[in-house]
C-alpha positions as CSV (number, residue, x, y, z in Angstrom):
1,X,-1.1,10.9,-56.5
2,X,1.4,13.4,-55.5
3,X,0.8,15.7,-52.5
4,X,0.4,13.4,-50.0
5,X,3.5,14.0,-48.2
6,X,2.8,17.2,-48.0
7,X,-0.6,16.7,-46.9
8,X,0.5,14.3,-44.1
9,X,3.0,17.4,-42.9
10,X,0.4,19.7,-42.5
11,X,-2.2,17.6,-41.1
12,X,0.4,16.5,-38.1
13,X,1.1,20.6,-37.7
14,X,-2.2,21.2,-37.1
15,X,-2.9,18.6,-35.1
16,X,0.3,19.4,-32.7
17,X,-1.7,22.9,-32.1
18,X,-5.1,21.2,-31.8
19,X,-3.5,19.1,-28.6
20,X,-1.3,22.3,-27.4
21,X,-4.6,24.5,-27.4
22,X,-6.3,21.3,-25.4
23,X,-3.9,21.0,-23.2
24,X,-3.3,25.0,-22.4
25,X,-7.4,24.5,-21.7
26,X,-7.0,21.8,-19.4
27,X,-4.7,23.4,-17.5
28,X,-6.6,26.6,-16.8
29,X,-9.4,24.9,-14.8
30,X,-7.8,24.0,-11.1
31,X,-8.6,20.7,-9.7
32,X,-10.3,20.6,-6.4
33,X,-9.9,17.0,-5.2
34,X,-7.4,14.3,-5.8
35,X,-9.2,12.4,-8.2
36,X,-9.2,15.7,-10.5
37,X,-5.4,16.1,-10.0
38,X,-4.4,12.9,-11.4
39,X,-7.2,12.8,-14.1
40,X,-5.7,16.3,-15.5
41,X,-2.5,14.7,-15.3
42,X,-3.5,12.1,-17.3
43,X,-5.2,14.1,-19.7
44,X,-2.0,16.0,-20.3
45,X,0.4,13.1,-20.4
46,X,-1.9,11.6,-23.0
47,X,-1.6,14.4,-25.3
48,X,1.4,14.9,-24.5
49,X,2.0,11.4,-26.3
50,X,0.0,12.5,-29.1
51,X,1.8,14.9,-29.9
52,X,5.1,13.4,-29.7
53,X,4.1,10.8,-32.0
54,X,2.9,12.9,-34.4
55,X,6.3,15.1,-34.3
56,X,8.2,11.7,-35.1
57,X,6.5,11.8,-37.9
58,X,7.1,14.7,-39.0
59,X,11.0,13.7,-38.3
60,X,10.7,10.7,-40.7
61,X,8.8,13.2,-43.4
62,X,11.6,16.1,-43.4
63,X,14.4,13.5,-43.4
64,X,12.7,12.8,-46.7
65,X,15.2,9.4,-46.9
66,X,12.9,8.3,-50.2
67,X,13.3,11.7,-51.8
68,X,9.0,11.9,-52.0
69,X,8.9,15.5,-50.5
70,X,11.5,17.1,-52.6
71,X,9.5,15.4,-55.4
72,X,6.4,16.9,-54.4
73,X,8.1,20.6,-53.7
74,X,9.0,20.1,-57.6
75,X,5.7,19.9,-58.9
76,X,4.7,22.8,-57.3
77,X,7.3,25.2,-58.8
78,X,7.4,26.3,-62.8
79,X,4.8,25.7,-65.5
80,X,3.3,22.3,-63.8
81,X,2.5,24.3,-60.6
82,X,-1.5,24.9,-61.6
83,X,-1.9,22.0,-64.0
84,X,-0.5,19.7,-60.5
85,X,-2.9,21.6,-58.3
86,X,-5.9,21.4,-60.5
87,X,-4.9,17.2,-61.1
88,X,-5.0,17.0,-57.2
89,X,-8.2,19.0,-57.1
90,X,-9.8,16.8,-59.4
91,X,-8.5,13.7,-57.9
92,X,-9.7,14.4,-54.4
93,X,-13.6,15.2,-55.7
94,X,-13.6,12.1,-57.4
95,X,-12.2,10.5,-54.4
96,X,-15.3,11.6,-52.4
97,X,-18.0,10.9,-55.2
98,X,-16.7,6.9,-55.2
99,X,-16.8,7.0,-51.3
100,X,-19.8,9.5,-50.3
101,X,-19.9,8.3,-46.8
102,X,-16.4,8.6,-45.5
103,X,-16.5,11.2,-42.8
104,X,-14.3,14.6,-43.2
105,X,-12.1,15.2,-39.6
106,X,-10.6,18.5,-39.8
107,X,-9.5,18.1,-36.0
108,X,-8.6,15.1,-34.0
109,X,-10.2,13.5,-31.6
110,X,-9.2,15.0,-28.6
111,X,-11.6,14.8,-25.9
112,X,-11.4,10.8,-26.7
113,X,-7.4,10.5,-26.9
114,X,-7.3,12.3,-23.4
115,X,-9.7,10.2,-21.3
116,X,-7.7,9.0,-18.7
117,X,-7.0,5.4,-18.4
118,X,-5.5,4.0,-15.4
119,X,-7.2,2.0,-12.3
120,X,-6.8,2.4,-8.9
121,X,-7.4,0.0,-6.2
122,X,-10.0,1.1,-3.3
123,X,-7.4,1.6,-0.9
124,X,-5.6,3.8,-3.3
125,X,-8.7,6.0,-3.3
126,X,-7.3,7.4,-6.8
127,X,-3.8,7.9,-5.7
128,X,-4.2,9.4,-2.4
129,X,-2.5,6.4,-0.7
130,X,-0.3,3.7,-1.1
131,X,-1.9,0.1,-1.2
132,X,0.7,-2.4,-0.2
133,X,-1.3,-5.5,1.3
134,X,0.0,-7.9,-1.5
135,X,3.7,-6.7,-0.4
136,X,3.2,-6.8,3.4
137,X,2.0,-10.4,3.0
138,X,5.1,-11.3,1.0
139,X,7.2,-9.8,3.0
140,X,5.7,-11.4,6.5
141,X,5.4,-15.2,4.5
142,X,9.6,-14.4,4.5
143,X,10.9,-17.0,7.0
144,X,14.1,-14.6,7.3
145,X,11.9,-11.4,8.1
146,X,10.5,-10.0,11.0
147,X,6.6,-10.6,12.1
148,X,5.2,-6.8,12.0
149,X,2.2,-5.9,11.4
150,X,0.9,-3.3,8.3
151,X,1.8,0.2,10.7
152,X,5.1,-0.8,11.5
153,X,6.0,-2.2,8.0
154,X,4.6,1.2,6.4
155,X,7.1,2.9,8.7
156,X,10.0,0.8,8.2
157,X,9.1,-0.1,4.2
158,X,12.3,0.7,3.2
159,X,14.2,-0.4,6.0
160,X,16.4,-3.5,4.3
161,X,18.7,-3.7,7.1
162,X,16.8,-6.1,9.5
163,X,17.2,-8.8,6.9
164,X,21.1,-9.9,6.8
165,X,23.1,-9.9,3.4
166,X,23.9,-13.7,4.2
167,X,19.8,-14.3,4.2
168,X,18.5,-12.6,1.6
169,X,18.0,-15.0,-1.0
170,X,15.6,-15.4,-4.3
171,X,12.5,-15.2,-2.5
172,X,14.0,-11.8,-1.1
173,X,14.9,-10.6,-4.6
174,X,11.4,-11.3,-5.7
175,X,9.7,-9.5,-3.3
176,X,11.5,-6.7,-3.4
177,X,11.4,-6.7,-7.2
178,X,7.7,-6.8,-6.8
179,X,8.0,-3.7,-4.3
180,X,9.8,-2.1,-6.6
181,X,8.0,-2.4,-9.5
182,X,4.3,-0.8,-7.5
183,X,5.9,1.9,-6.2
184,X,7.0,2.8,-10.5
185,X,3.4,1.9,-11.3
186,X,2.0,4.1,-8.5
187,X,3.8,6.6,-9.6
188,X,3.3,6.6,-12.9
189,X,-0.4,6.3,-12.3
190,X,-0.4,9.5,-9.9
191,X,2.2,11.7,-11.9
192,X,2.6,10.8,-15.6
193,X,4.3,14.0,-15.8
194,X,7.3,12.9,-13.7
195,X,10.1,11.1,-15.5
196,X,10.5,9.1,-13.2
197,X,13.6,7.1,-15.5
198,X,15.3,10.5,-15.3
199,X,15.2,10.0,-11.4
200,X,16.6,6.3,-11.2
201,X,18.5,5.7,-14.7
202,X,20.5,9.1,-15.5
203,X,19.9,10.6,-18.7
204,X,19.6,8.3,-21.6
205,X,20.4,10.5,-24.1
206,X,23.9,11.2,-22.4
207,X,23.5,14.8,-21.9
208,X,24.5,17.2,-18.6
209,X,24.4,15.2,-15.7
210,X,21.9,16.0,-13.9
211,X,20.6,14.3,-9.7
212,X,19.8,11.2,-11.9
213,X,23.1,10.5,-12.7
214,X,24.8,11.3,-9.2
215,X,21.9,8.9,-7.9
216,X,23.6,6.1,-9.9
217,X,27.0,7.2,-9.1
218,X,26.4,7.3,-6.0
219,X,24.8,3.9,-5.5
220,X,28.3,2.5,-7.5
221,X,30.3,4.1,-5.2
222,X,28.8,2.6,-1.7
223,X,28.3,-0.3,-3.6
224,X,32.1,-0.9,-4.3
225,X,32.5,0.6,-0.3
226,X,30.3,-1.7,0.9
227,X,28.1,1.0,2.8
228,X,24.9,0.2,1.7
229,X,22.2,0.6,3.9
230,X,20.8,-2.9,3.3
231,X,24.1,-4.3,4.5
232,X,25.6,-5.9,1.8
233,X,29.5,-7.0,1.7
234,X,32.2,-5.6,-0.1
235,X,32.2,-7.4,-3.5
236,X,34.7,-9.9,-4.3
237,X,37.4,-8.6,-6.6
238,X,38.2,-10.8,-10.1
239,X,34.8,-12.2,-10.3
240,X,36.0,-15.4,-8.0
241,X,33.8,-17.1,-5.3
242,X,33.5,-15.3,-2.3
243,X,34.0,-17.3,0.7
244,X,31.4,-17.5,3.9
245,X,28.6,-16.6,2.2
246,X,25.6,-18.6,3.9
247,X,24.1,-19.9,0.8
248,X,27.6,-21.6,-0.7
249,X,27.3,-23.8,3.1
250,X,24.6,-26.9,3.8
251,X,21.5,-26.3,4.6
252,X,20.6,-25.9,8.3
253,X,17.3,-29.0,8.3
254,X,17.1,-28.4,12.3
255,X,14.7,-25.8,12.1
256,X,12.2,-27.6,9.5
257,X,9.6,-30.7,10.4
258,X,8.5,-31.5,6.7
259,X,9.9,-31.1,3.3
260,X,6.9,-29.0,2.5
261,X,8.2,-26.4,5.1
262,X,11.6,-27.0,3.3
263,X,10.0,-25.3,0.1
264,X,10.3,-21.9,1.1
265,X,13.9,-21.4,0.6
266,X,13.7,-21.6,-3.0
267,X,14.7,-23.6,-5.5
268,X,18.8,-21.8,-6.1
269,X,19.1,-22.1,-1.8
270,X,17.9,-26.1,-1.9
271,X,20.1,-26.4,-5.3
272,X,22.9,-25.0,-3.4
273,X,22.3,-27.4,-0.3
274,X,22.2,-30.3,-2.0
275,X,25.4,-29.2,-4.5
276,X,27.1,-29.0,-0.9
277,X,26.5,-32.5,0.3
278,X,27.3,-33.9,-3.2
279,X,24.2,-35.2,-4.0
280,X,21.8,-34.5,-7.2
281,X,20.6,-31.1,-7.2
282,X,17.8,-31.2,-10.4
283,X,14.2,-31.8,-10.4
284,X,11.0,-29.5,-9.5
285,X,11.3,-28.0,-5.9
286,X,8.9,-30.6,-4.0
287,X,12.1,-33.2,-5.7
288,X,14.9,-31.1,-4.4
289,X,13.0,-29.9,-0.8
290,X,12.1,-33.8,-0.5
291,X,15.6,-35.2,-1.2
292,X,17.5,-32.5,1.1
293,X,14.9,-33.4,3.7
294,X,15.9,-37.7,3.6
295,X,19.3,-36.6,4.9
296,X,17.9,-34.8,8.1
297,X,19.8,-36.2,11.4
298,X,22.2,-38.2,8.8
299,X,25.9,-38.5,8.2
300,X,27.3,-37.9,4.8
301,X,28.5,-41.7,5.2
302,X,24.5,-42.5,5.9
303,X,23.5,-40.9,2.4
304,X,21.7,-43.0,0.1
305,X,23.7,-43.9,-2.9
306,X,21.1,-43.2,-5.0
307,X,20.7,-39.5,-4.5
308,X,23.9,-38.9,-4.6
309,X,25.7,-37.2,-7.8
310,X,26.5,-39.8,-10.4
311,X,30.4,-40.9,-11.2
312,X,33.5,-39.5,-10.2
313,X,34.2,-38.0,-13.0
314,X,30.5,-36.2,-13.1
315,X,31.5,-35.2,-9.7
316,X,35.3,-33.8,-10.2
317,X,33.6,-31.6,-13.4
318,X,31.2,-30.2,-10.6
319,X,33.7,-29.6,-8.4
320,X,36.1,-27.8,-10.5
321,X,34.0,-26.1,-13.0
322,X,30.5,-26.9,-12.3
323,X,27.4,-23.8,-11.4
324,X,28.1,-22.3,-7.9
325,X,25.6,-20.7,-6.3
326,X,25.4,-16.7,-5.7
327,X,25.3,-14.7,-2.4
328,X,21.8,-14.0,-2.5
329,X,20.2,-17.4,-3.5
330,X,19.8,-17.0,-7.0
331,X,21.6,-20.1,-9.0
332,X,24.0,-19.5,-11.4
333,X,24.2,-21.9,-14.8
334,X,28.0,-22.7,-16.0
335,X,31.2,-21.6,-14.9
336,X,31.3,-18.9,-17.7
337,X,29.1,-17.4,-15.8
338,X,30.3,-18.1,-12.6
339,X,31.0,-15.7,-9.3
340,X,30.6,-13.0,-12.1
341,X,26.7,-14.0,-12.3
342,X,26.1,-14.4,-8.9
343,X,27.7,-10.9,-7.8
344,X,25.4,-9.2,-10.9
345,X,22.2,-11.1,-9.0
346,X,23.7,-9.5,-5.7
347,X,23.8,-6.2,-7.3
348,X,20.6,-6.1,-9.0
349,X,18.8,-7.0,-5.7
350,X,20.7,-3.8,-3.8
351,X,20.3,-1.6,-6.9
352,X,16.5,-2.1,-6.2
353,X,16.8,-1.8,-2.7
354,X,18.2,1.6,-3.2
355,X,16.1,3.1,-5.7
356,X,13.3,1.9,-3.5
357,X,14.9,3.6,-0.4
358,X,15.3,7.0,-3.1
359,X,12.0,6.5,-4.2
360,X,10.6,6.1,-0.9
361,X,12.3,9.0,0.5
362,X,12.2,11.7,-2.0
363,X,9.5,11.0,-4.2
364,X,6.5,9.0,-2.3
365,X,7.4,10.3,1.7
366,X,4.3,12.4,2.0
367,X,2.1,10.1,0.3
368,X,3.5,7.0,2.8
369,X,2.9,9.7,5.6
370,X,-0.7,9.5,4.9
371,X,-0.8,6.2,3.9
372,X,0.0,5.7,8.0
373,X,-2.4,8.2,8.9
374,X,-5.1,6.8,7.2
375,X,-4.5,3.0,8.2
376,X,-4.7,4.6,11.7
377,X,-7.8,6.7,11.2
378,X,-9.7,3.6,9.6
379,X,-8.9,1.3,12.2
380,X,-11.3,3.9,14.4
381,X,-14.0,3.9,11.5
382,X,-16.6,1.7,10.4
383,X,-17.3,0.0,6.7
384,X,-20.1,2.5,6.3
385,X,-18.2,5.7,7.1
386,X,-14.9,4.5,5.0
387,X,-17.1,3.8,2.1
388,X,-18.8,7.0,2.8
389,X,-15.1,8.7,2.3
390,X,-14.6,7.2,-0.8
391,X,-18.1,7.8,-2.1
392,X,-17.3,11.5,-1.4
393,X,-14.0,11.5,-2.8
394,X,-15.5,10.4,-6.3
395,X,-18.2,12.7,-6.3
396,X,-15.9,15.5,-5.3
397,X,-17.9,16.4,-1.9
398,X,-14.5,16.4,0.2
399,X,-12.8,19.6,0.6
400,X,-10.7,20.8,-2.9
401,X,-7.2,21.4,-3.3
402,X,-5.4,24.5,-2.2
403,X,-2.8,26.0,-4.4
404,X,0.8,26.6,-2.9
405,X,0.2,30.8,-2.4
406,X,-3.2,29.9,-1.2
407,X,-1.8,27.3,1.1
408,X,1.0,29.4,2.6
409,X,-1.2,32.7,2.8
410,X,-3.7,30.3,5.1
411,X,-0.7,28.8,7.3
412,X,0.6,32.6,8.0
413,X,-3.0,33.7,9.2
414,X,-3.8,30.2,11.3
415,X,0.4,30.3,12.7
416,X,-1.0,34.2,13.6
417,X,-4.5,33.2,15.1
418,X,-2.5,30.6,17.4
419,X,0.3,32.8,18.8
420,X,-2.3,35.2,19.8
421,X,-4.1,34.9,23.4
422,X,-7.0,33.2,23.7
423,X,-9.8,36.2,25.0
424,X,-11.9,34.2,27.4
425,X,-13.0,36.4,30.5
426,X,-15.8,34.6,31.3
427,X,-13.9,31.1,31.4
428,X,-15.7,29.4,29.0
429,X,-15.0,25.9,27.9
430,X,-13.5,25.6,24.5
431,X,-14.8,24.3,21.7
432,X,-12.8,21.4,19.3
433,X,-10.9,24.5,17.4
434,X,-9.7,25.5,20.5
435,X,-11.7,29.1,20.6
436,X,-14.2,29.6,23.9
437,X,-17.6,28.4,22.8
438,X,-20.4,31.1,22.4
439,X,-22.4,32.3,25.5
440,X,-25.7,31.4,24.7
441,X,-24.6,28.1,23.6
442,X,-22.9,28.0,27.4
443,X,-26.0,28.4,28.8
444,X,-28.1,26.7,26.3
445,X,-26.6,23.6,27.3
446,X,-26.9,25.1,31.2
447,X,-23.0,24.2,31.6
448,X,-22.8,27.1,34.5
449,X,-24.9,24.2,36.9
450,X,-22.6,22.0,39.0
451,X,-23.1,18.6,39.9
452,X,-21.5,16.6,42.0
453,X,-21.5,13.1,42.6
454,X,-20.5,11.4,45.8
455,X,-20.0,8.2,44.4
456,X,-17.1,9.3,41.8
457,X,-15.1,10.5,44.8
458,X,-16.8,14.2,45.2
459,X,-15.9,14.8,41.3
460,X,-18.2,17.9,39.5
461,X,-19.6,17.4,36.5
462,X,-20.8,21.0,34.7
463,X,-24.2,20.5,32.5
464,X,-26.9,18.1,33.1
465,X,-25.5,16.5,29.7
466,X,-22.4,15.3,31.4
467,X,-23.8,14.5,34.2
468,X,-26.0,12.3,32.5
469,X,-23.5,10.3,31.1
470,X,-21.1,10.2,33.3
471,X,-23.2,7.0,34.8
472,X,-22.3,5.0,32.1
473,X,-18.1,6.3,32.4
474,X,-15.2,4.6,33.9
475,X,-15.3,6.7,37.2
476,X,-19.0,6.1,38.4
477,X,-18.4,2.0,37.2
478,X,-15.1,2.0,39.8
479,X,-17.2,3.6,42.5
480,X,-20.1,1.5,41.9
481,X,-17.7,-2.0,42.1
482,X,-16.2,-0.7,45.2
483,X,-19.1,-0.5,47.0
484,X,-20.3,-4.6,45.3
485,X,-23.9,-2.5,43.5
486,X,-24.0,-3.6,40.2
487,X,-24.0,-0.2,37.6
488,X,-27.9,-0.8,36.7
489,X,-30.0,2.1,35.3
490,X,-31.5,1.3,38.9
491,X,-29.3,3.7,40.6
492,X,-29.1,6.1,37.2
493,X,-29.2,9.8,39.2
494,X,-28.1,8.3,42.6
495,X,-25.3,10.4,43.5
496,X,-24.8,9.8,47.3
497,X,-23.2,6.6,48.8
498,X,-25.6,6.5,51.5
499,X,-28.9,6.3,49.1
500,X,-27.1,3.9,46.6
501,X,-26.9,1.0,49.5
502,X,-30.3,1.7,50.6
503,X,-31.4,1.2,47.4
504,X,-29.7,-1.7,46.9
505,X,-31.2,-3.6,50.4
506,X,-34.2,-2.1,49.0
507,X,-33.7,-3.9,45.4
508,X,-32.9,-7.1,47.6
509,X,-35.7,-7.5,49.7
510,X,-38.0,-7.0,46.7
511,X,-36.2,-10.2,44.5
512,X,-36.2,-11.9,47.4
513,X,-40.5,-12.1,47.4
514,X,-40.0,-12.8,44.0
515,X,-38.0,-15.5,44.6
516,X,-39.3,-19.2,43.7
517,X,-39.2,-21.3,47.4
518,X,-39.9,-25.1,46.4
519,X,-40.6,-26.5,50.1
520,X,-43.5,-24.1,50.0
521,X,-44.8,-23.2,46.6
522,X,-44.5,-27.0,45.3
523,X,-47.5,-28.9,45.7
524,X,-48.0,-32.6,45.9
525,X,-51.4,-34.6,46.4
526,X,-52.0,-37.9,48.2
527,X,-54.1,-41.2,47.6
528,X,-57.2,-39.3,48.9
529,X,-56.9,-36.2,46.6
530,X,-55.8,-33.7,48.6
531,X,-53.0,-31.5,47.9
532,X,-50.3,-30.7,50.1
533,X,-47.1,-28.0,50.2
534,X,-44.0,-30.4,49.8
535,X,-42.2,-29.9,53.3
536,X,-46.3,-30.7,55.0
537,X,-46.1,-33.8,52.2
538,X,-42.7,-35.0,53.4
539,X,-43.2,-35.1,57.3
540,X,-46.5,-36.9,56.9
541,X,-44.9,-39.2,54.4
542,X,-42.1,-39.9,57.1
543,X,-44.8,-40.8,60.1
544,X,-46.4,-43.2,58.0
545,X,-49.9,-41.0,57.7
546,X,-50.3,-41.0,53.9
């Protein structure tokens, strides 16, 4: 049947303005939380690809590479114009008699095409924060790294220069591989809008250059200086092997007690190792970490034959054109390869490390700044109240988003408010915005009455509510020690020295009565039945008289 090219064409066109009249709609309703930002993002960006599928299609159709739309255009000029229109006609009715229950769509599903779908981790709390657990626990299993805890590595997260260039070997490139490739998911997660491939790669299509190109350049450039920030060398000219790197030297066996502790350098470092003492460097990573660890606190001479490499000639071939072993721990296979392969490992790794320290810096540095604020603030909060947060958060009970004119208009009257003195004539306290509390409140709370408290070293306490708990404080705990009372609700509104310590002799006397005396209050009884406090029982015992 002809038409359907044509058909196809204008079914794409109207579907481009079905999604560009969603997406205008989306984009008039403002989002008042976090979880609505993203989510209108993500409605947007899915569209977004809807409609750039359906314009490649449209591509392929006007290309017209089969010659099917100029056919088409044909039929539908001269005498055959009607005679084609009526055959289509025709052919469509009995298209929908054979098939009666095919549904008609005149407009795309849109609401289903731009439901969101992405997932965020709890500590994400829908893209608010970072969650980097896995990478902190990667990074603090390194042997080569240093011990911090989850604040300091969130401030320093893209510090790569306490790890030296000579140590960073595969397990370093993994992890920050790893590193890498969250923060491009988190990102992508929180703004699909942002290219963020436009940021780190330049501009595929090899147009102006734009910041993503100077990015790259300038990454080349201190690479080739050997200024990057993660303190890598000046690479080796003519692709040869670079001399004093630490992983083309023996492994150092003083500081491990096992070949299972052995493991953790990798399989390229132990490879490396063992290529270094001339012995046989293949097998699993238990086989190489348990044959480097035989030669622990032994001579080359004291080697057994057997692990070493087989024949001379096997060995000379080794030697002179065998695999050598990059700067950063990562193996290389033949000597085609060779220095060439490891200096492209060495790069890769920095390459990440600087798109993570760009990354960091100009794209995620105010979501890590609250990432550190809120590991701090929940270290002060229980389960209940941080699930309380996030229960909010999804339900949208938290308080909404502020546009920037909105935001800046606020800042200007709140920068106002603070420069201005504070009226206070009555000297009243002030309240947790900093503004003097109301007056009745200030004598609601009867914060006009003075108490003072000899004890606490003559300190006033204004408000019987601050007086009342000032017994349970620091100050009245120190006063209480120095004078040896214990801090009981005994002495709860003693104030003065003087009646504390009469008190307490009081408190004495009265646990002494209490107290349980065995010479008098245990009783014994004799042959004859009668019963007898135990000093009485003891003397007559003594004189015989029982």
């Amino acid at each position: 049947m002809s038409g359907l090219t044509l058909e196809r064409a204008r079914a794409n066109h109207e579907d481009i303005e079905a999604y560009e009249a969603a997406i205008v709609a989306i984009l008039e309703d403002k989002p008042r939380t976090a979880k609505e930002r993203v989510w209108q993002q993500h409605r947007v960006s899915n569209l977004i690809e809807q409609i750039q599928g359906r314009s490649k299609d449209l591509e392929g159709i006007y290309e017209d590479l089969h010659g099917t739309m100029k056919e088409e255009l044909a039929t539908l000029r001269g005498r055959d114009a009607f005679p084609s229109f009526y055959a289509r006609v025709d052919h469509a009715k009995e298209y929908h008699q054979k098939h009666p229950d095919v549904p008609v769509k005149h407009h795309p599903p849109v609401q289903d095409e731009a439901e969101p779908r992405v997932c965020f981790s709890g500590e994400e709390v829908f893209g608010k924060y970072l969650d980097l657990q896995a990478s902190h626990m990667e990074f603090y299993a390194l042997p080569q790294t240093p011990k911090w805890d989850y604040q300091t590595y969130l401030s320093r997260l893209a510090d790569f220069s306490v790890v030296p260039a000579g140590k960073k070997n595969a397990a370093w490139a993994r992890y920050v591989h790893n590193l890498y490739n969250y923060l491009l998911s988190f990102i992508q997660r929180t703004q699909p809008l942002l290219n963020v491939e436009e940021i780190l790669d330049g501009n595929v299509d090899g147009g102006e250059e734009g910041a993503t190109k100077k990015a790259e350049a300038a990454f080349e450039a201190l690479w080739q200086a050997g200024k990057l920030p993660g303190g890598w060398p000046v690479p080796a000219q003519g692709g040869g092997e670079e001399k004093g790197t630490e992983n083309t030297k023996e492994v150092d066996l003083r500081g491990f007690r096992t070949a299972k502790e052995l493991e953790v350098v990798g399989m390229d470092r132990l490879k490396a190792g063992l290529k270094a003492l001339g012995m046989k460097c293949g097998g699993t990573l238990e086989e190489r970490a348990a044959r480097l660890f035989a030669t622990k606190g032994k001579k080359k001479e004291e080697i057994d034959p057997k692990l070493l490499a087989g024949n001379g000639k096997k060995k000379s071939k080794a030697e002179g054109n065998g695999p050598t072993s990059n700067g950063n721990g990562q193996g290389v296979g033949t000597d085609k390869e060779g220095g060439k392969g490891g200096e492209d490992a060495k790069k890769q790794c920095a390459r990440w490390e600087f798109r993570i320290d760009l990354l960091v810096k100009e794209v995620l540095r105010e979501v890590v700044e609250a990432t550190k604020k809120f590991v701090e603030k929940k270290q002060t909060r229980t389960k209940e109240e941080t699930e309380t947060e996030l229960r909010q958060e999804e339900e949208g009970l938290l308080p909404g988003l502020r546009g920037e004119g909105e935001e800046e208009e606020e800042d200007e009257e709140e920068d106002e408010d603070e420069d201005g003195p504070i009226y206070n004539p009555l000297n009243l306290p002030l309240g947790y915005d900093g503004k003097p509390i109301p007056y009745w409140l200030y004598k609601l709370h009867g914060l006009g009455v003075e108490y003072k408290c000899e004890i606490c070293g003559n300190h006033s306490y204004w408000g019987r509510r601050a007086f009342d708990r000032h017994f349970q404080e620091w100050r009245h705990a120190h006063g209480m020690r120095c004078l040896k009372i214990p801090n009981t609700k005994h002495f709860h509104d003693i104030t003065t020295i003087k009646d504390a310590l009469a008190l307490y002799d009081r408190i004495k006397e009265q646990l002494k009565g209490e107290v349980y005396d065995a010479e008098v209050e245990e009783e014994f009884e004799d042959s004859e039945g009668n019963v007898l406090n135990r000093r009485t029982f003891q003397d007559l015992a003594r004189q015989g008289l029982l």
